[in-house]
KOLZA-139445 format. One line per 5 residues: for each residue x, z, y of C-alpha. Coordinates in pm, 1 decimal, padded with zeros to 6 digits, m for minus. Layout:
X/Z/Y; ... $
This chain:
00000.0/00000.0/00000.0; 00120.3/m00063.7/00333.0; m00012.9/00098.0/00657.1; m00018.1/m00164.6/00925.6; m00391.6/m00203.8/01034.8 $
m00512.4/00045.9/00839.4; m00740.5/00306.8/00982.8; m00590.1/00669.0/00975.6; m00732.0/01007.8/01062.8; m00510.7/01280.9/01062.9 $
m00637.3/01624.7/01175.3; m00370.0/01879.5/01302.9; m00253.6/01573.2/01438.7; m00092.6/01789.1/01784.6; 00188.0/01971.6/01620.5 $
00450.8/02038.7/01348.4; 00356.0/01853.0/01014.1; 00031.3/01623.5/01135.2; 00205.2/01525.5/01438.1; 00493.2/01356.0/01260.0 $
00276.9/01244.2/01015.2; 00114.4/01051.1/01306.7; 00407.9/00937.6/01458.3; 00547.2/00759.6/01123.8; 00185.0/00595.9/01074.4 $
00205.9/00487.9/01430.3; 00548.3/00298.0/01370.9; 00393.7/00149.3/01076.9; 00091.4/m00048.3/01259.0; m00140.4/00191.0/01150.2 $
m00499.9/00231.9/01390.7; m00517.0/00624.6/01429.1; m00788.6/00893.1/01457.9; m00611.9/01200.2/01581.2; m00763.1/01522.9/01568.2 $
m00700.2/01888.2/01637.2; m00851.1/02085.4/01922.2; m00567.4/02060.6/02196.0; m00706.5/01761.8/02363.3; m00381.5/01783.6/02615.6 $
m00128.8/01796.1/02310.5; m00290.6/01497.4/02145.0; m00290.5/01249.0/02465.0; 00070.4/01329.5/02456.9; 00122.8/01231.3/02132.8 $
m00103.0/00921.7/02181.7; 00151.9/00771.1/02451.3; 00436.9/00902.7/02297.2; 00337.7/00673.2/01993.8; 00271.5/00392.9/02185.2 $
m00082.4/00400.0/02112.1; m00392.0/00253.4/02326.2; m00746.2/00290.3/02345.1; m00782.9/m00011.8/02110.6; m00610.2/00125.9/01825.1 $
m00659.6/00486.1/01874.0; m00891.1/00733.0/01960.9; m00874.6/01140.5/02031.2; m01142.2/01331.5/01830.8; m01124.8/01653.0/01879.6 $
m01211.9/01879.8/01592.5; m01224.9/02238.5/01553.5; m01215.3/02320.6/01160.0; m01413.0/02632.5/01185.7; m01719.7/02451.8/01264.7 $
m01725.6/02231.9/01001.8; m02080.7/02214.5/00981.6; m02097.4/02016.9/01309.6; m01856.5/01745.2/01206.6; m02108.8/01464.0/01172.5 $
m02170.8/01316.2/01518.4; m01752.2/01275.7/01584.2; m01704.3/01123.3/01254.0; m01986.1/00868.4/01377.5; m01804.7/00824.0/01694.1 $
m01488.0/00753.6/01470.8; m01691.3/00510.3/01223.5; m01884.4/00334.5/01502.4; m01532.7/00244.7/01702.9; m01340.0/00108.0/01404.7 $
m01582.5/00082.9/01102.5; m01448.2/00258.2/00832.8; m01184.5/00546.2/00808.1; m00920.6/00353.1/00529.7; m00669.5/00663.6/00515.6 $
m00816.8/01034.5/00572.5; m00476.3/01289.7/00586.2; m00635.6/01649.4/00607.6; m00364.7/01850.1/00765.6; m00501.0/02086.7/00985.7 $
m00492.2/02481.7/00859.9; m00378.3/02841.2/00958.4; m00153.0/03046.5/00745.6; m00142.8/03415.5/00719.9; 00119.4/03731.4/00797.3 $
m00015.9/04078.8/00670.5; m00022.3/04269.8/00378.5; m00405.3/04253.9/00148.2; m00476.5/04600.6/00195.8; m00429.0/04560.2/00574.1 $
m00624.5/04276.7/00633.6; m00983.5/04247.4/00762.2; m01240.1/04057.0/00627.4; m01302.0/03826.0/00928.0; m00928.2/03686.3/00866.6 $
m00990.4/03592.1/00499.5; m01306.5/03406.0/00643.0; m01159.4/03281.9/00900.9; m00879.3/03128.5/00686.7; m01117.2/02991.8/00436.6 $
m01334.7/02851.8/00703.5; m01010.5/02616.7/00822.0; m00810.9/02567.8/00567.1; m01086.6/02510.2/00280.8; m01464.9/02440.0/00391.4 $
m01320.3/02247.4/00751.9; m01103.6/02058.6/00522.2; m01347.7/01969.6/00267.0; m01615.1/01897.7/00483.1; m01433.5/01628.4/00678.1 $
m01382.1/01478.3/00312.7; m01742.0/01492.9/00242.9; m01787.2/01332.8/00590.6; m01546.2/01039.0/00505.7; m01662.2/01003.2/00130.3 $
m01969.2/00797.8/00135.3; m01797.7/00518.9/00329.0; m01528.9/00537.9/00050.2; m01753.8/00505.8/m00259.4; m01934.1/00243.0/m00077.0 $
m01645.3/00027.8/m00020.1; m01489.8/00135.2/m00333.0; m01149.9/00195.7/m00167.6; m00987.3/00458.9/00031.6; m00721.5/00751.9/00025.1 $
m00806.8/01128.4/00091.2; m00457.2/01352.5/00103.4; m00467.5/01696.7/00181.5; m00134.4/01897.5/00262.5; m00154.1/02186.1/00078.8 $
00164.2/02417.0/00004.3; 00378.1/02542.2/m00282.6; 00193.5/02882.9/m00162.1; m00132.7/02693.1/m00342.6; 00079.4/02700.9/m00690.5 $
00262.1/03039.3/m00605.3; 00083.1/03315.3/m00489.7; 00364.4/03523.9/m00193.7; 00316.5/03838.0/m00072.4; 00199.1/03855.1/00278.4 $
m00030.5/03521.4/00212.3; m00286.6/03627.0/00012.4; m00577.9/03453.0/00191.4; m00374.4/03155.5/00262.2; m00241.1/03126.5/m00080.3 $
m00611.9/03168.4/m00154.4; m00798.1/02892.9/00010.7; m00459.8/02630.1/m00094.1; m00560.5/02719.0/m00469.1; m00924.2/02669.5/m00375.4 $
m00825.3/02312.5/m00203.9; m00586.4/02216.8/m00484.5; m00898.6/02288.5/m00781.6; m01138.3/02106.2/m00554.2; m00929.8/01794.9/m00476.9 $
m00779.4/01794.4/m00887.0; m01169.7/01748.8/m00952.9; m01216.2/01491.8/m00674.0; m00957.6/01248.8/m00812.3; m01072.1/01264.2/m01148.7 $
m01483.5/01157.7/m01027.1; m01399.4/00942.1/m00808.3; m01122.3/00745.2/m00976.0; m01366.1/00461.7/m01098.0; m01448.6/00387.4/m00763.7 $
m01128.1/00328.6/m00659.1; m01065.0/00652.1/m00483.8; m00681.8/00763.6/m00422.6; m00634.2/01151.2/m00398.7; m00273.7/01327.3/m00299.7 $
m00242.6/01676.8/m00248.0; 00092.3/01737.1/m00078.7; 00252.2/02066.5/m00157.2; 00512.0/02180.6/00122.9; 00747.0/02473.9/00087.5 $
00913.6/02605.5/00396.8; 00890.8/02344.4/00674.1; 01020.3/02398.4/01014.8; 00670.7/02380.1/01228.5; 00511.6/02701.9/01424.4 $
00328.5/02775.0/01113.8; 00428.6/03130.8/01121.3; 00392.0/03146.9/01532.5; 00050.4/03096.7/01466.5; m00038.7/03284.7/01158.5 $
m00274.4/03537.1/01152.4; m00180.5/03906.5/01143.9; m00401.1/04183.3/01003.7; m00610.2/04217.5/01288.7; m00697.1/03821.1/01318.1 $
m00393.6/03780.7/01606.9; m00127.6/03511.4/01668.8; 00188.6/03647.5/01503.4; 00372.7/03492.6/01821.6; 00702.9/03511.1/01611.0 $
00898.5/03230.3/01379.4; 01034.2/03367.0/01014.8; 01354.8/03303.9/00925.0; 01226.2/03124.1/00627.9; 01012.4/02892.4/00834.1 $
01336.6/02802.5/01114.3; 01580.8/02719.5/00807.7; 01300.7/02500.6/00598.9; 01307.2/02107.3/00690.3; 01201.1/01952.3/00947.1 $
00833.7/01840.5/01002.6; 00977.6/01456.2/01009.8; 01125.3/01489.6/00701.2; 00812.6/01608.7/00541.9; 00627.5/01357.7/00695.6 $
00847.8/01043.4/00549.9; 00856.8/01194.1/00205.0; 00458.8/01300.3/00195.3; 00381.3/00923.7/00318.2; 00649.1/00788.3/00040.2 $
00429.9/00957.7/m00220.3; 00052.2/00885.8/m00034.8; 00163.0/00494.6/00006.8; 00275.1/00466.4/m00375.0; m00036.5/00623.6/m00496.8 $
00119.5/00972.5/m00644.8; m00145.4/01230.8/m00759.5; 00037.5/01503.5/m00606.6; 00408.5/01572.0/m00445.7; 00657.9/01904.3/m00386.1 $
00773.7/01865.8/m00045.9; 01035.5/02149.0/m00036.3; 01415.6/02303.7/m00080.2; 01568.4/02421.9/m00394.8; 01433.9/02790.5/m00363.9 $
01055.5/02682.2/m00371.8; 01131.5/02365.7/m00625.1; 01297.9/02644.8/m00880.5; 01020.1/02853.0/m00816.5; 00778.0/02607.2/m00927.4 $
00959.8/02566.1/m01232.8; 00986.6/02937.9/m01335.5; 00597.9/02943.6/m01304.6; 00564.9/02681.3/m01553.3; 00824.2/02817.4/m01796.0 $
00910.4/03147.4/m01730.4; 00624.3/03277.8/m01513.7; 00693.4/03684.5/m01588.0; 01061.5/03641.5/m01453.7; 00859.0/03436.6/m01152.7 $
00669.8/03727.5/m01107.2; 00966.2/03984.6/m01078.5; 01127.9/03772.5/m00853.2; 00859.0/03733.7/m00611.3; 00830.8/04086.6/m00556.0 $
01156.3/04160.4/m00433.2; 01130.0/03801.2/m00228.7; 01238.9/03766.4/00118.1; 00905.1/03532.8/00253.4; 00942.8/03590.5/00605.0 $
């Protein structure tokens, strides 16, 4: 598959991982949908990518309120017809211990990172099925496969996202359906600036973890290498998370000692 004139929405499209992803698509000749709710950030991005108002538009999206994502997704169908490439991005991790944490942050984390995301899907779908063709890739994380301490709701709603998008590929495969899930380890983004603490707060601080992981470009090319040549699902990460996946398919009780005594942060 190539990307020139292909349609592409890509939510979280103002920062870190979805902005990169953006930029690449843009190089490529792609027409793009961005989305994310910093209307400011993504008019930068649109000029920074050489973009115009023919092949591009800003559609602002907050994921929390997914059940009000049907009149934008019109706007988005009636201006170029049919969304060809869907890239759910957009999410909110999580910094604070289980037993700490209120309730309204484990909503609130579900709300973005699992019904937001799979309601834009839903959105999207019909079209799809209809035209028998299309591509729906979600970034997820290793932390969807590995369960860390100090994630618990975000590790959470990436295992809920993984299950649902495993069983999206497999009924929609006869109609010519591609789906990727994309599985990051530490990538160099304000992920952890804007994590949520215990009380539902900004964290307002990088981890070490997070400023040594690779950069959000690097990500990008390698999640589009595996989207474009049809993969089912990619590890986008350093030897750490990469070994860690391993251990949890072979030796998942010495995984399990190890994370405890884990730096994460």
């Amino acid at each position: 598959m190539k990307l020139t004139g292909k349609t592409v929405l890509i939510t979280g499209a103002s920062s870190g991982i979805g902005r990169a992803l953006a930029l690449y698509a843009a190089r490529a000749g792609a027409k793009l949908i961005l989305s994310a709710r910093n209307t400011a950030e993504l008019k930068k991005l649109q000029q920074e990518a050489g973009l115009s108002d023919s092949n591009s538009l800003i559609l602002p999206l907050d994921l929390k309120k997914y059940n009000q994502f049907s009149k934008p997704v019109a706007t988005a169908l009636k201006k170029f017809g049919a969304v060809d490439i869907l890239i759910n991005n957009g999410g909110i991790s999580q910094r604070s211990l289980a037993h700490e944490t209120k309730i309204g942050v484990y909503e609130e984390i579900m709300a973005v990172n699992y019904f937001g995301n799979i309601a834009l899907t839903l959105a999207v779908l019909p079209g799809m099925r209809a035209r028998k063709s299309g591509v729906i890739a979600t970034i997820s994380s290793v932390a969807g496969k590995i369960g860390t301490p100090l994630r618990t709701g975000y590790s959470a709603s990436k295992f809920a996202t993984n299950g649902f998008y495993d069983a999206l590929r497999a009924e929609n495969y006869r109609e010519n359906i591609q789906v990727t899930i994309v599985m990051p380890g530490f990538v160099k983004t304000n992920v952890s600036r804007n994590a949520l603490t215990a009380e539902g707060k900004k964290k307002g601080t990088s981890d070490g973890a997070i400023e040594a992981g690779i950069p959000a470009e690097e990500c990008a090319r390698r999640a589009w290498a595996a989207i474009l040549s049809g993969k089912n699902e990619v590890y986008i990460a350093g030897p750490r998370e990469r070994f860690a996946v391993i251990l949890s398919k072979l030796w998942p009780g010495l995984l399990a000692r190890m994370i405890r005594k884990a730096k994460v942060t």
